[in-house]
C-alpha positions in Angstrom: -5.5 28.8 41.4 -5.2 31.7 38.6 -1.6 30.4 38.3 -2.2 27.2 37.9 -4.6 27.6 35.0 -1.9 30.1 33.1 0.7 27.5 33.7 -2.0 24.6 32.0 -2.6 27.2 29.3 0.8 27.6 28.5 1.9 24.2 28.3 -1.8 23.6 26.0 -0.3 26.3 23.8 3.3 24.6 24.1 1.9 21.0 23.2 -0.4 22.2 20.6 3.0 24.5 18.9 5.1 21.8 19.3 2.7 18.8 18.4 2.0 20.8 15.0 5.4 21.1 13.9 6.3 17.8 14.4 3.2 16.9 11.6 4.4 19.4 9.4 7.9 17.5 9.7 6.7 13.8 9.5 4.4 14.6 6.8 7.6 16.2 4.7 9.8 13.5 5.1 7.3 11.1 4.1 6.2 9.4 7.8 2.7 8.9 8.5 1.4 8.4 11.9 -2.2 6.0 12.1 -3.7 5.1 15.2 -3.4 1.3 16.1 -5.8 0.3 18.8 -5.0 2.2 22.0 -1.8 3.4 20.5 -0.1 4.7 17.3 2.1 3.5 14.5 4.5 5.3 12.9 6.2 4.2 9.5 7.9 6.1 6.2 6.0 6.0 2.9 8.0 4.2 0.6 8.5 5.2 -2.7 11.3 3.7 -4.7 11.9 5.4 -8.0 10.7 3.0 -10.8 12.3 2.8 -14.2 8.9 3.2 -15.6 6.5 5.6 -14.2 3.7 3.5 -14.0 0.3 5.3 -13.7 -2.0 3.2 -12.0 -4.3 5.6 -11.9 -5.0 5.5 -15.5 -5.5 1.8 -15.7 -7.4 1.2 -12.8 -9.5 4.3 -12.8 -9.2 4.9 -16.7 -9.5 1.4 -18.5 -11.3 -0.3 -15.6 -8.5 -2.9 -15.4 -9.0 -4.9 -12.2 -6.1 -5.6 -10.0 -5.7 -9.4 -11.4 -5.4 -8.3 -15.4 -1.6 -7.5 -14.6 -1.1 -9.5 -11.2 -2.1 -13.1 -12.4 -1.3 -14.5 -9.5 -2.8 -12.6 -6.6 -5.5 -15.1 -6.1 -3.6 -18.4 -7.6 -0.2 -17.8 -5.5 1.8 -16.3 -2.5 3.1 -13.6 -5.0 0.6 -11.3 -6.9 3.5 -11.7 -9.9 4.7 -8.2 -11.4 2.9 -8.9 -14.8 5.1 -10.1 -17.7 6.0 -7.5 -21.1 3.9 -9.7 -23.2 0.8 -8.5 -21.1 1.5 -4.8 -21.4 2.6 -5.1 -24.8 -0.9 -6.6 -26.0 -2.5 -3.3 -25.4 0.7 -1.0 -25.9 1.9 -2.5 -29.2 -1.1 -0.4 -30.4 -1.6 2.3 -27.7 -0.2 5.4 -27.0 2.9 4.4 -28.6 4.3 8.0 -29.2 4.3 8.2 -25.2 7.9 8.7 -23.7 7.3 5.7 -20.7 5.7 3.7 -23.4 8.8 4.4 -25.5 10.8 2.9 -22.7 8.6 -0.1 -22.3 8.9 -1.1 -25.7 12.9 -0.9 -25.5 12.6 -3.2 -23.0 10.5 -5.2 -25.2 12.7 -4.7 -28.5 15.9 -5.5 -25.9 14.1 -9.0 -24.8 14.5 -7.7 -21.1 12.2 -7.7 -18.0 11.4 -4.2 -16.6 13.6 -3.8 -13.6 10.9 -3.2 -10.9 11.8 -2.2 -7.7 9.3 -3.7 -5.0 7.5 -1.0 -3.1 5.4 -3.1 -0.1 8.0 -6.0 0.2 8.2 -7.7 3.4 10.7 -9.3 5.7 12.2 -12.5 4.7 11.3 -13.9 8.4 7.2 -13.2 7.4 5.7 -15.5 5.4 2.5 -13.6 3.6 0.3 -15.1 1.1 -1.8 -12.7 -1.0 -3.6 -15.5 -2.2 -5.3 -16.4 1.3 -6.2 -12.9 1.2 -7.8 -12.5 -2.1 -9.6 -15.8 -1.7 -11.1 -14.7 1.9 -12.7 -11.4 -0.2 -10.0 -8.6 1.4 -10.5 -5.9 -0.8 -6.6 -4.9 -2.3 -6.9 -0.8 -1.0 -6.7 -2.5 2.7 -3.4 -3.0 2.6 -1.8 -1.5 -0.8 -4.3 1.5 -0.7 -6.2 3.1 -3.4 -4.4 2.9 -6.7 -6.8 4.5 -8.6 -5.4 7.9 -7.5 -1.4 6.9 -7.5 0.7 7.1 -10.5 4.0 5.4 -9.3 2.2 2.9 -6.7 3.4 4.0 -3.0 3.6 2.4 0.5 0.9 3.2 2.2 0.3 1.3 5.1 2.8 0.4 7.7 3.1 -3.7 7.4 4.1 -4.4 10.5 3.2 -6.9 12.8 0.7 -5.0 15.0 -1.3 -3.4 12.2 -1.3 -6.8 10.7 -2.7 -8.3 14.3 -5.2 -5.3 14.3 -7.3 -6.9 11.3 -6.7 -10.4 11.9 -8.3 -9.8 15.6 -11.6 -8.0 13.3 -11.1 -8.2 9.8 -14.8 -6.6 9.3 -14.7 -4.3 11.6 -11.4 -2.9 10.0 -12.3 -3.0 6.7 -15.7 -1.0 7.7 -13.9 1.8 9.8 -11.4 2.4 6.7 -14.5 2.1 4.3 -13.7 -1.1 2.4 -16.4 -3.5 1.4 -16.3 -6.5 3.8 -14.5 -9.5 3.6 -16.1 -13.0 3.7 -14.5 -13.9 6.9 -14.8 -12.1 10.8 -11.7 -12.9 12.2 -8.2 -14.7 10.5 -5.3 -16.4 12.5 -3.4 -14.8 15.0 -0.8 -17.7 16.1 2.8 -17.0 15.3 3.0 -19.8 13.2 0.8 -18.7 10.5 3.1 -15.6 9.6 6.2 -16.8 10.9 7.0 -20.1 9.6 
């Protein structure tokens, strides 16, 4: 019996070792593991270098912009739109000019060129995902693109796969409540294949 329980001890101490160093290895290369239902997901943060470093932070949190000022069409279309120069200009023709990324903005500007974005939460070409269903049925933007308030170059956050997806179609409220967004103006949302897979 005395055995047994230093053999159980051992493997505790084993398990908790091992299961410890494998955070402290996800967690530097960037992987994040969230609990899904009865299981887990595991995914990478993505964060593709940007030709700009954008701080969200400073507008959302800062200014008070909301997320539709620079992504027209979040609520209009099945893109949220990356927002054209003319909109960051109308403020930055003025403002903080002598800064080095609003230097670089404005040679895009002078150069009559789009900023080169890279997309950071893009999706599969086989899912079809309309942020304006979203928007429309009240699902706050930090549920899936977290909270940019605190992100300078915006990050992947969330896994955006299938079964997280499911997870909040199946109780939309009851997500958004356990990750402490406000809730959304409908219960549940579609769960047939057809409505992401077209």
């Amino acid at each position: 019996m005395r055995k047994g329980l230093g053999v159980l001890a051992v493997l505790g101490v084993v398990v908790f070792v091992v299961g410890g160093a494998l955070i402290y290895l996800f967690k530097s290369l960037g992987v994040k593991i969230e609990p899904l239902g009865d299981a887990f997901v595991v995914y990478r943060i993505e964060t593709p270098e940007q030709p700009i470093e954008f701080p969200h932070y400073k507008h959302v949190k800062d200014v008070g912009l909301q997320c539709t000022y620079c992504h027209a069409y979040a609520d209009k279309a099945v893109s949220p739109g990356i927002p054209p120069l003319e909109v960051c200009m109308g403020c930055h023709s003025v403002i903080a000019t002598d800064k080095p990324e609003i230097k670089k903005l404005t040679e895009y500007w002078n150069k009559k060129e789009p900023v080169p974005w890279k997309h950071v939460n893009k999706l599969p070409d086989f899912v079809f995902f309309t942020h304006k269903r979203h928007v429309k049925a009240g699902v706050d933007c930090k549920a899936c693109h977290g909270d940019l308030s605190t992100m300078t170059v915006a990050q992947r956050v969330k896994p955006l796969k299938m079964g997280w997806c499911l997870e909040c179609h199946k109780d939309v409220n009851g997500y958004l409540k356990a990750h402490g967004l406000p809730p959304a103006k409908v219960d549940r949302a579609p769960t047939d294949c057809w409505t992401c897979h077209k």
